[in-house]
C-alpha positions as CSV (number, residue, x, y, z in Angstrom):
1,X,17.1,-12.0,7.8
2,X,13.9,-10.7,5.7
3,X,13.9,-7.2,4.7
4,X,10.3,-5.5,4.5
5,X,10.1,-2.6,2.2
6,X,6.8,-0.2,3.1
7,X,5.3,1.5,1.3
8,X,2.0,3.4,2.6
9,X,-1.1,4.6,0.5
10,X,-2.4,7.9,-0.9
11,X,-1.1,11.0,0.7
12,X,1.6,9.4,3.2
13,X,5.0,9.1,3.3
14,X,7.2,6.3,4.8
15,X,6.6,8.2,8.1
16,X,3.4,6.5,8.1
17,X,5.4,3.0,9.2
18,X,7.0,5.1,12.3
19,X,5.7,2.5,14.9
20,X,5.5,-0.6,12.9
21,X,9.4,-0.2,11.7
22,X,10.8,-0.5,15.3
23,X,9.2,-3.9,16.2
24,X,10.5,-5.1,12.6
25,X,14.2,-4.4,13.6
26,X,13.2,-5.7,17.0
27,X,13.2,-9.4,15.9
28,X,16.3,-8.7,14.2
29,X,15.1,-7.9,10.3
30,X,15.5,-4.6,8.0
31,X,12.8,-2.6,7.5
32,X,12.9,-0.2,4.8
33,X,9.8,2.7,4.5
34,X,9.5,3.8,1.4
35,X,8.3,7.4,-0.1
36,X,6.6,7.5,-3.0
37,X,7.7,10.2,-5.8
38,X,5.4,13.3,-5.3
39,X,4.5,12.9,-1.5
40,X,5.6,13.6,1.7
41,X,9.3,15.1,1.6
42,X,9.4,14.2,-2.5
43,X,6.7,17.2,-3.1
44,X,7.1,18.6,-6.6
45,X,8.3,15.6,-8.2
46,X,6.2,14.6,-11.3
47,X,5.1,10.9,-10.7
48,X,2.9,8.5,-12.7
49,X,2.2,5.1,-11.2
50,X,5.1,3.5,-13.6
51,X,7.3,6.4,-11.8
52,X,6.1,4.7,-8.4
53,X,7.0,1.1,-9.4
54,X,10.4,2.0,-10.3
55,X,10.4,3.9,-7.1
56,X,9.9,0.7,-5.6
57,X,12.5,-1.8,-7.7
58,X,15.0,1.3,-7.3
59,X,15.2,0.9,-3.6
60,X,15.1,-2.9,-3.3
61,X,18.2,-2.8,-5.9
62,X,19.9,0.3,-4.4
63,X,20.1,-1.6,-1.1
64,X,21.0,-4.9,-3.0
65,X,17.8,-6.8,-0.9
66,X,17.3,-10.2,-0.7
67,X,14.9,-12.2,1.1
68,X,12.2,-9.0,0.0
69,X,8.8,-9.0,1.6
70,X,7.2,-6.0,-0.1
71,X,3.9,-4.5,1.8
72,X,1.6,-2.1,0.0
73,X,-1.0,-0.4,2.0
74,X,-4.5,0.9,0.4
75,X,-3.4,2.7,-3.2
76,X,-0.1,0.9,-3.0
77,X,-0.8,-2.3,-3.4
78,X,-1.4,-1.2,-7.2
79,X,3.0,-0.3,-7.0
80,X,3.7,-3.2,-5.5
81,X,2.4,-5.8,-6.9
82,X,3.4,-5.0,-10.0
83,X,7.3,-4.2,-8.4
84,X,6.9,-7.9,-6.9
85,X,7.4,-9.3,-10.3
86,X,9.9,-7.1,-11.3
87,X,12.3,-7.9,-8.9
88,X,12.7,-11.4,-9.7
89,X,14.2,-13.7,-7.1
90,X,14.9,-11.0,-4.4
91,X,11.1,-11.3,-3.5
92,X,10.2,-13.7,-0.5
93,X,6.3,-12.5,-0.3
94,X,4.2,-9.5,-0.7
95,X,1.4,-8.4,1.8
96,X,-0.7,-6.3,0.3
97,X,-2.3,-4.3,3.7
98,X,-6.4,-3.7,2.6
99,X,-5.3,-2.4,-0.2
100,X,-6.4,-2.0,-3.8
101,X,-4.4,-4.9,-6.3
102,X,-3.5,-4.2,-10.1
103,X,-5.3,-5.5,-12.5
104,X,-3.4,-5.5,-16.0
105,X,-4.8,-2.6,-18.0
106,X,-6.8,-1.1,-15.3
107,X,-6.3,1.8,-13.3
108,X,-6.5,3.1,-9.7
109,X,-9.5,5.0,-11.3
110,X,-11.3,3.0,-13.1
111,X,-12.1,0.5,-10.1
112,X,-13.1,3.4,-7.7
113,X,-15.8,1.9,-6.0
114,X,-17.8,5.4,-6.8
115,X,-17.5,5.1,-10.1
116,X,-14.5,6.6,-12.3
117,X,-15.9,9.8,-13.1
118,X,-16.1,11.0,-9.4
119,X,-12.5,10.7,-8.8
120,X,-11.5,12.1,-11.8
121,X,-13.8,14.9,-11.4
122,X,-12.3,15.5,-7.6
123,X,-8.7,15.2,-9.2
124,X,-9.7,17.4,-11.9
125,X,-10.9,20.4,-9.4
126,X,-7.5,19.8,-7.1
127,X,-5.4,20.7,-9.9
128,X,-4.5,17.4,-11.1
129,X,-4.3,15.7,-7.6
130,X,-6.2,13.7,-5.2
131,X,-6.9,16.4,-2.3
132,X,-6.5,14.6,1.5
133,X,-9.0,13.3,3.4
134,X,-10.1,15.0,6.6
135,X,-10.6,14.1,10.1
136,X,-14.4,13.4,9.9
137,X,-13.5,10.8,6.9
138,X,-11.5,8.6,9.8
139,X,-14.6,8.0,11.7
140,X,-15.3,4.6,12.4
141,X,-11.8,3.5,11.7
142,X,-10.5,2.2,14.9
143,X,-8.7,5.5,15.5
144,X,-7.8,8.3,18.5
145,X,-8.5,11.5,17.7
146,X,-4.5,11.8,18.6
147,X,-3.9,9.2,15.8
148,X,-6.2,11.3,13.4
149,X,-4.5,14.2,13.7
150,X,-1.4,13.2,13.3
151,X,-2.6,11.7,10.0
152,X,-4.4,14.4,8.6
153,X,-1.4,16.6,9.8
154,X,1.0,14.3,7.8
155,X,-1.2,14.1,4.5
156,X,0.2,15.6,1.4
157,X,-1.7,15.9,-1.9
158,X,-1.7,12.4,-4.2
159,X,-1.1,13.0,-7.5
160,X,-3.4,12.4,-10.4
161,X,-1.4,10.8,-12.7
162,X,-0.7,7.9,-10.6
163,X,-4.1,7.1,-10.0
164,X,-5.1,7.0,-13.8
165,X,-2.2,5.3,-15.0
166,X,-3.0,2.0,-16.1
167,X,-1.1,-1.2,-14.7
168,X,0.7,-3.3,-16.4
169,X,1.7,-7.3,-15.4
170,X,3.4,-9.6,-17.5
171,X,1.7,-12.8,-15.7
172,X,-0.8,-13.2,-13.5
173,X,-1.0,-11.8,-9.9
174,X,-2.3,-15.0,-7.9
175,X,1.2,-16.9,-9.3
176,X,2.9,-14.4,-6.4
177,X,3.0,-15.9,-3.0
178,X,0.7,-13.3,-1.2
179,X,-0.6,-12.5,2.1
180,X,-3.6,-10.1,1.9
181,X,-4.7,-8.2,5.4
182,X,-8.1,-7.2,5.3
183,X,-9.3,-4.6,7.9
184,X,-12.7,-5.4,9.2
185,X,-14.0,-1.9,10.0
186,X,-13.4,-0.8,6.3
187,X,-15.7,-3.7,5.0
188,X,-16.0,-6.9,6.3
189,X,-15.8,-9.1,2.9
190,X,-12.6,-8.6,0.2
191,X,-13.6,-7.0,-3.2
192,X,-14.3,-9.1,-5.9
193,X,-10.8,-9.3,-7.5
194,X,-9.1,-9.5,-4.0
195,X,-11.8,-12.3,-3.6
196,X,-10.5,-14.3,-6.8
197,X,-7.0,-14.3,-6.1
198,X,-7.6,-15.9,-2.9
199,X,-8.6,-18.8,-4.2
200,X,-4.7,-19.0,-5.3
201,X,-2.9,-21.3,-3.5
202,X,-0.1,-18.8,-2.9
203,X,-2.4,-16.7,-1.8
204,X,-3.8,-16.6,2.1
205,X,-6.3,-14.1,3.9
206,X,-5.3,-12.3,7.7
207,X,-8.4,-10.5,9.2
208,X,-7.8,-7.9,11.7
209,X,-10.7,-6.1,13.4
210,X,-9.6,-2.3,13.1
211,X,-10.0,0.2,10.5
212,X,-7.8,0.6,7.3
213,X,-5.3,2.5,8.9
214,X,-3.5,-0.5,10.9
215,X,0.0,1.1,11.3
216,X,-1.6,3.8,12.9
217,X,-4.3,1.7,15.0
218,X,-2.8,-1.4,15.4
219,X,1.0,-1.4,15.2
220,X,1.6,-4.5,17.0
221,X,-0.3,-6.5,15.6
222,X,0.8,-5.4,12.1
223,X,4.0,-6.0,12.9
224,X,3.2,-9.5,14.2
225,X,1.2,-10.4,11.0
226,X,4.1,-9.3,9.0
227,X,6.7,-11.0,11.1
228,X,4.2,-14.4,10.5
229,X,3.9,-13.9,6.4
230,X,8.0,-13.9,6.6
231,X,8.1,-16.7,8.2
């Protein structure tokens, strides 16, 4: 049995995996949504991105997991991939889901495809924390308006600190065996980095033609695509 551990991106909670978790335990494996420190219900906690990797490691040991596949949506993927190597032999795979991939030294920030100083500027005028995005900025993303709602209804400020905290990896990230889910409607190539890790042989790309949103969107096939990278 594979247990997936969930983890969603800025602003969401493990809420966010409501209809993706159900299909998991429906071919008979764990499924384990994750909140990060400082969102959803865990408001009010101060949390760096070193706080949300041990979030991460703290739940895969709390359960005593084996056979981990860890998925990191958008921001998460930054977490996760550096959890993956910190669990050791408890990981079977991590999917990172169109989401952002640390880079050892480098920061949620300092990739922002804006430039740094825009983020940090918007973080800076939300009193140290990344203010949610509203329903006009899920346009084009494969959504209802039912779905968007219940997203921006969900969203809780991101905080700061997590998003300029440098990551840190001990070797390199395309050593991990890796499935990376790109999202067509939110760009139809990989970034750069995502790019160069592909060319890993543990690596392998999964294209699905929605927005970068897919638990929301496309919950079947998520789960499908997860199911297939556990093999």
């Amino acid at each position: 049995m594979t247990e997936f551990v969930l983890v969603a991106g800025a602003w969401l909670g493990s809420w966010a995996w409501d209809e993706v978790v159900p299909r998991l335990h429906a071919a008979g494996h764990g499924a384990h949504p994750l909140t990060l420190s400082g969102l959803a219900e865990k408001q009010g906690v101060p949390a760096g991105q070193r706080t949300h990797v041990q979030d991460i490691v703290d739940e895969v040991k709390r359960l005593d997991l084996r056979d981990v596949v860890l998925v990191g949506h958008s921001y998460s993927g930054i977490p996760v991939g550096q959890a993956a190597e910190r669990i050791g032999d408890r990981l079977a795979r991590v999917v990172f889901v169109d989401s952002s991939v640390p880079t050892d030294g480098e920061s949620f920030v300092s990739a922002w495809w804006e430039g740094p100083a825009k983020l940090e500027a918007s973080i800076a005028g939300n009193g140290g924390f990344w203010a949610p995005l509203t329903a006009a900025d899920y346009g084009g993303q494969g959504l209802t308006d039912e779905q968007i709602a219940r997203i921006v209804g969900g969203s809780t400020p991101h905080p700061g600190a997590s998003l300029a905290e440098p990551a840190v990896l001990s070797r390199p990230l395309g050593e991990l065996p890796a499935t990376y889910i790109k999202c067509l409607l939110d760009g139809p190539e990989p970034s750069d980095d995502v790019a160069e890790l592909l060319t890993s042989t543990h690596w392998r790309l999964v294209e699905m033609d929605t927005g970068h949103w897919p638990m929301f969107s496309r919950p079947d096939e998520l789960a499908r695509i997860l199911l297939d990278a556990a093999g």
